[in-house]
C-alpha positions in Angstrom: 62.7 28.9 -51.4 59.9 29.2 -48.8 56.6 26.4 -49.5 53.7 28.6 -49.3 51.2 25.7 -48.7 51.6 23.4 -45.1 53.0 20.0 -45.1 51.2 16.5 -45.2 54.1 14.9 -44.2 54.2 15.5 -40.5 50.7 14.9 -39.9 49.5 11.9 -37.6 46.7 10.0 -38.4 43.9 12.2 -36.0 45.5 15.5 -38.1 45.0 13.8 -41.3 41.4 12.5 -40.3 40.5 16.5 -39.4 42.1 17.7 -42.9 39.5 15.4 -45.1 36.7 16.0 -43.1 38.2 19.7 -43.2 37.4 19.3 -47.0 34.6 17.9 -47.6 35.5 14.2 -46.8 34.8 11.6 -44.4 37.8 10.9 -42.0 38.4 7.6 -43.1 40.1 9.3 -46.1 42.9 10.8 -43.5 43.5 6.9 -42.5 44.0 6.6 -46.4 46.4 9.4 -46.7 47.9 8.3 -44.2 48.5 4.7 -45.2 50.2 6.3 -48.1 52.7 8.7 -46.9 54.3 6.5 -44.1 53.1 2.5 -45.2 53.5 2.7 -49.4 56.2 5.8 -49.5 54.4 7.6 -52.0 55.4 11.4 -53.1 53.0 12.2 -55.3 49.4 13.0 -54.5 48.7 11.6 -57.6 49.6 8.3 -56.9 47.6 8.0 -53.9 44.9 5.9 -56.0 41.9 4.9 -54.0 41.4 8.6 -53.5 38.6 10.9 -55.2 40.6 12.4 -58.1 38.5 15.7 -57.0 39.5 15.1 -53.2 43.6 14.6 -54.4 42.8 18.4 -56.1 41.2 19.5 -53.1 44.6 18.4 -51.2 46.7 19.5 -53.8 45.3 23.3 -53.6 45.5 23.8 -49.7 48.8 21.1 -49.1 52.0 19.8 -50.4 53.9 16.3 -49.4 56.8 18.3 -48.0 59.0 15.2 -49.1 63.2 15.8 -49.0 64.7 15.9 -52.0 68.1 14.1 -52.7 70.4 15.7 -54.3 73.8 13.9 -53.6 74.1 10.5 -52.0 77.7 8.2 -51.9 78.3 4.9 -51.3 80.4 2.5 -49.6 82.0 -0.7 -50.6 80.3 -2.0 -47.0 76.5 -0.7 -48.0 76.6 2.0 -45.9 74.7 5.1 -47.9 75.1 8.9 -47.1 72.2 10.7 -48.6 72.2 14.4 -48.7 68.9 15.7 -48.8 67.1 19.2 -49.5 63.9 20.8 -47.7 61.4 22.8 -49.1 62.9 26.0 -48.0 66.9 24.6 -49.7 68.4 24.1 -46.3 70.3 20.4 -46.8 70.5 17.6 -43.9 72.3 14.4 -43.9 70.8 11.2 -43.1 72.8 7.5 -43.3 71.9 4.2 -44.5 73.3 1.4 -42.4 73.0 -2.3 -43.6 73.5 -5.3 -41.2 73.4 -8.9 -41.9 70.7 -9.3 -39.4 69.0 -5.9 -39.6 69.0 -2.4 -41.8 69.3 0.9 -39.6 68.9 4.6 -40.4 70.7 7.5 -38.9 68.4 10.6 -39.3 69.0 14.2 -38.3 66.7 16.7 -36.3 68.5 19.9 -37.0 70.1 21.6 -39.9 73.6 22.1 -38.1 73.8 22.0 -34.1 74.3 24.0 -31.4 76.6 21.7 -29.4 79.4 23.1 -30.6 81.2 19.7 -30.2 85.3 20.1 -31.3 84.9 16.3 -32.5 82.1 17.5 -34.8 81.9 18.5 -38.6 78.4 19.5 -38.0 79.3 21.7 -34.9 81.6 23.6 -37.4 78.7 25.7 -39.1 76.5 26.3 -36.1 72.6 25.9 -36.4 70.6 26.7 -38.9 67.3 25.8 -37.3 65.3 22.8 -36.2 63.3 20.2 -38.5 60.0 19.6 -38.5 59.0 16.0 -37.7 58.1 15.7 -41.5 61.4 16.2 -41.9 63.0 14.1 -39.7 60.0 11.5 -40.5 61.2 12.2 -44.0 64.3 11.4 -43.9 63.7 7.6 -43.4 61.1 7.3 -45.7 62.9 8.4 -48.6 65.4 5.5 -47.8 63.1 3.3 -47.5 61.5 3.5 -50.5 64.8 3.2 -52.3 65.4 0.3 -50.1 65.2 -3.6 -51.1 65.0 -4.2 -46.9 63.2 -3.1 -44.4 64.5 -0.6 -42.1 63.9 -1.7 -39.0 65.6 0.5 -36.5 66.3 4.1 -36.6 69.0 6.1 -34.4 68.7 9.6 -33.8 72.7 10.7 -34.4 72.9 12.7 -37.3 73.1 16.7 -37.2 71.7 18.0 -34.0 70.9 17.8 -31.0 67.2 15.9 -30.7 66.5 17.2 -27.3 67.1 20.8 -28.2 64.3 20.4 -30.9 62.6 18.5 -28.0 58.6 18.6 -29.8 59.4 17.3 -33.4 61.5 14.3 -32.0 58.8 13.2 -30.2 56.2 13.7 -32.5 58.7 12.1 -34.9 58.9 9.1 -33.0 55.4 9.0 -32.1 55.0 8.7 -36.0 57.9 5.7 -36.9 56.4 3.9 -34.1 52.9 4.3 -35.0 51.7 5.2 -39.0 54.9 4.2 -40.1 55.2 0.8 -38.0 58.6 0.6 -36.4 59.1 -1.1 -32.9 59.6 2.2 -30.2 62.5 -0.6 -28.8 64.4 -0.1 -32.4 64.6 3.6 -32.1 67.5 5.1 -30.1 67.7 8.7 -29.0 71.0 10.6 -28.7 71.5 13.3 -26.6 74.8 15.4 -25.0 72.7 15.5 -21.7 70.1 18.3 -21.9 69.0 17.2 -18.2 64.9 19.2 -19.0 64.7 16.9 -22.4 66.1 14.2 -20.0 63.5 14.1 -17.6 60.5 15.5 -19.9 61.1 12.0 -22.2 61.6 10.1 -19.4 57.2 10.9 -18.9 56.5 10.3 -22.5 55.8 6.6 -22.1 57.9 5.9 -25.4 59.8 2.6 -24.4 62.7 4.1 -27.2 66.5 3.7 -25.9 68.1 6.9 -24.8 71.9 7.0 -25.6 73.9 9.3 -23.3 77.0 10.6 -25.1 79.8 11.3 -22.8 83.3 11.8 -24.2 84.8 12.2 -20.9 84.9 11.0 -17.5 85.3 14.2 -16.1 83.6 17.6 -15.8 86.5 20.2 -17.3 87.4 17.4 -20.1 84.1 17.0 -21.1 83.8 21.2 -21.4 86.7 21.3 -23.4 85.0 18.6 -26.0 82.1 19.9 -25.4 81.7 23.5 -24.6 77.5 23.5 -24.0 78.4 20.8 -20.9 78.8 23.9 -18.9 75.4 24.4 -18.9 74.9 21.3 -16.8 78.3 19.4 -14.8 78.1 15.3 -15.3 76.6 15.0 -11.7 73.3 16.8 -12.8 73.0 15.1 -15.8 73.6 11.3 -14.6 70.9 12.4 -12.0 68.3 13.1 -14.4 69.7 9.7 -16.0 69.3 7.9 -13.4 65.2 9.4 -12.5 65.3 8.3 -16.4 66.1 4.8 -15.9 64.1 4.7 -12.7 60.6 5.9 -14.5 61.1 4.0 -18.0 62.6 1.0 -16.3 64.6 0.9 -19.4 68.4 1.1 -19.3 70.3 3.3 -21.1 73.4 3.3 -24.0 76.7 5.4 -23.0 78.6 6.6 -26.3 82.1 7.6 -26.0 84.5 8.7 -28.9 87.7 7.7 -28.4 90.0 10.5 -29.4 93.8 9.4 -29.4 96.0 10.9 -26.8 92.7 12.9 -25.7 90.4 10.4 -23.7 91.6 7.4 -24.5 93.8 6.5 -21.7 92.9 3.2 -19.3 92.9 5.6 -16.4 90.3 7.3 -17.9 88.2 3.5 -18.6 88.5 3.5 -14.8 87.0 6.9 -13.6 84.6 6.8 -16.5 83.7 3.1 -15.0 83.2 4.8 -11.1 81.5 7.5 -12.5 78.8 5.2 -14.0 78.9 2.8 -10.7 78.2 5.7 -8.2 74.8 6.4 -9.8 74.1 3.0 -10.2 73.7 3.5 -14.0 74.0 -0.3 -15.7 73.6 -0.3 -19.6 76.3 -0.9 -22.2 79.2 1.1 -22.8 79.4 2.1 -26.7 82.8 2.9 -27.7 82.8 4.7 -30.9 86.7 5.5 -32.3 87.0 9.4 -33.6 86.3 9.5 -37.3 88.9 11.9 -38.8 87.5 15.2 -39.7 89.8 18.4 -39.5 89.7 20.1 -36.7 91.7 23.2 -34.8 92.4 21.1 -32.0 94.2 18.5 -34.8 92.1 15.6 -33.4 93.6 12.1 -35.0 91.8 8.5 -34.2 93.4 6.5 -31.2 95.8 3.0 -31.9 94.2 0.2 -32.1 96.2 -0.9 -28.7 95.1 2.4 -27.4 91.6 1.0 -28.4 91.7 -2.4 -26.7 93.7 -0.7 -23.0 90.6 0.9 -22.6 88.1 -1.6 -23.5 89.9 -3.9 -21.3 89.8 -1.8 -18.5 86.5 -1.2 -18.8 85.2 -5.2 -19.2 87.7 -5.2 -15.2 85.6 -3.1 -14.0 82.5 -4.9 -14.7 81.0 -2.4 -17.7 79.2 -4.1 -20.0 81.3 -2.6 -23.3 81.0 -3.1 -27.4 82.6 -1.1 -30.0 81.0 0.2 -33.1 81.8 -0.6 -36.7 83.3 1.8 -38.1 81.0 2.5 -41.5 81.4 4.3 -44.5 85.1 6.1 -43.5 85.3 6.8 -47.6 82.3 8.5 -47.8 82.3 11.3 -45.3 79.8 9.3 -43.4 80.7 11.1 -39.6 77.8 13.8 -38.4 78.1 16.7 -41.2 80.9 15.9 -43.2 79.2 15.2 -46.3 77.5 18.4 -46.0 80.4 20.3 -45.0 82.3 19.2 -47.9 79.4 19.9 -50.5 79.4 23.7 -49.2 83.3 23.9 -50.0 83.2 22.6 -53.2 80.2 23.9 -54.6 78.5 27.0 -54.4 76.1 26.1 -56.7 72.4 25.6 -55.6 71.9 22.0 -54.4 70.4 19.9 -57.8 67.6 17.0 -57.3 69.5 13.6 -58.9 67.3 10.6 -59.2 66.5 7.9 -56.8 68.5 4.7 -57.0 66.8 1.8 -58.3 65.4 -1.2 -56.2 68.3 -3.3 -58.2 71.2 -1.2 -57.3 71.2 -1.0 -53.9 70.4 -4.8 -53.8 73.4 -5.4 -55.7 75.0 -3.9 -52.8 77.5 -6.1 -50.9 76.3 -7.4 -47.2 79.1 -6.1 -44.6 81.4 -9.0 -43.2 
């Protein structure tokens, strides 16, 4: 279905300042609104109480909230959450919860599929939709922070789509969790297959964020094969606009590779990825992320454990600065799109709204180990 009315959700504080004095109100009732969308979580005009019960009509007959609406969430014996979540027009994102003993993070989405067309990729496997607003995206985290018992305190853009590719509405979006909303611009991270214009346009945002590069390969026609957009621009191009990235921001960046087994997972491979990163001078950690099985033509399976360690090693000799992520929430579809994926297969039923989760049962969650 299509919302007639535009969204508040979305809206900075200046836009919502111009919408009350747009009706009638002085514009410290758009600091109000404000406060209550992205501070107190609130999806109800109603609830917003210090407001003019005729000024919450006034709002109500020209806007709507534009919250997401869940309608499937699972969850994992480490805390991890997928929530599937509907928009106003019944197009359906994922976002994940992530809990940490010494922080809470939330993966959100900024398309509804991608254009990538990565073969690793569950989302890649339906193509794009379209591109969220930055309500949307915005969205995403506050609905899981209301049902929260923590605070969410860092946010990672690596869920369906490509955030450069919907280049306006991640910014804005991250304008929004690092201002109304009160996040640290150092706690969000930005992940992008190298669109080298998004590189370099961010790069003169002055957002100190953390840009995550993911690379998959350590070569130009490997990385095409994973990949096949990285035609568009060769590994030389888009460590360049990298490096200008690194030069303007002073920030360094993350490196994500997926480690697919028998793919790109050999220690020869550690090596050139290692001199590839050392001939543009690009420091910054080295995120090794093992594949997370999802069905795909090519058969991709997850590497050995050995496998795993060969090519960290190598890495570590060559001087890279290298982690490996937790794996989270392997029971629960929790990879880019498979939730989603596996809801279209199994149901072609509209999506249905379920309840939020109380407070008390995600704090009864256990803390990862």
């Amino acid at each position: 279905m299509e919302h007639k009315l535009p969204c508040l959700l979305g809206c900075n504080t200046k836009e919502l300042e111009q919408i009350a004095i747009e009706l009638g109100e002085p514009a410290y009732r758009g600091r109000q609104i404000a406060r209550w969308i992205y501070r107190k979580q609130v999806d109800s005009l109603d609830a917003m109480s210090d407001l003019p019960a005729a000024f919450r009509a006034r709002l109500a007959a020209h806007y709507v909230l534009g919250w997401p609406q869940v309608v499937h969430r699972e969850v994992a014996a480490d805390g991890t959450i997928k929530y599937l979540l509907r928009l106003e027009d019944g197009q359906s994102v994922e976002s994940v919860y992530l809990p940490y003993p010494d922080r809470v993070s939330a993966c959100l989405s900024t398309q509804v599929g991608c254009p990538a067309g990565c073969r690793f990729c569950a989302t890649a496997q339906g193509g794009l939709a379209r591109n969220l607003t930055a309500g949307e995206i915005v969205g995403q985290y506050l609905v899981m922070q209301r049902e929260s018992p923590r605070r969410i305190s860092h946010v990672v853009y690596m869920g369906m789509g490509e955030p450069l590719w919907n280049y306006e509405a991640t910014v804005k979006s991250l304008r929004l969790l690092g201002g109304e909303v009160g996040l640290s611009m150092r706690n969000l991270t930005v992940s992008t297959v190298g669109v080298v214009p998004g590189i370099l346009a961010l790069a003169k945002e002055d957002l100190p964020i953390t840009l995550a590069l993911s690379l998959h390969a350590p070569d130009d026609a490997l990385r095409a094969r994973l990949i096949p957009t990285a035609r568009k621009w060769k590994l030389d191009e888009i460590l360049a606009a990298c490096a200008e990235y690194a030069r303007i921001t002073k920030r360094n960046l993350t490196f994500e590779y997926l480690l697919i087994g028998g793919v790109n997972d050999s220690p020869e491979q550690a090596r050139a990825l290692a001199a590839l990163l050392e001939r543009w001078k690009l420091p910054g950690n080295v995120n090794l992320i093992p594949f997370n099985y999802v069905e795909t033509p090519e058969g991709f399976r997850r590497p050995t454990r050995e496998a795993i360690a060969r090519f960290r090693e190598a890495l570590v000799a060559a001087g890279r600065v290298t982690t490996q992520r937790m794996t989270r929430g392997d029971a629960i579809n929790a990879a880019c799109g498979q939730l989603r994926r596996r809801m279209a297969l199994s149901d072609n039923k509209t999506l249905r709204v379920v309840s939020s989760v109380p407070r008390a049962t995600l704090s009864s969650l256990p803390e990862p180990t």
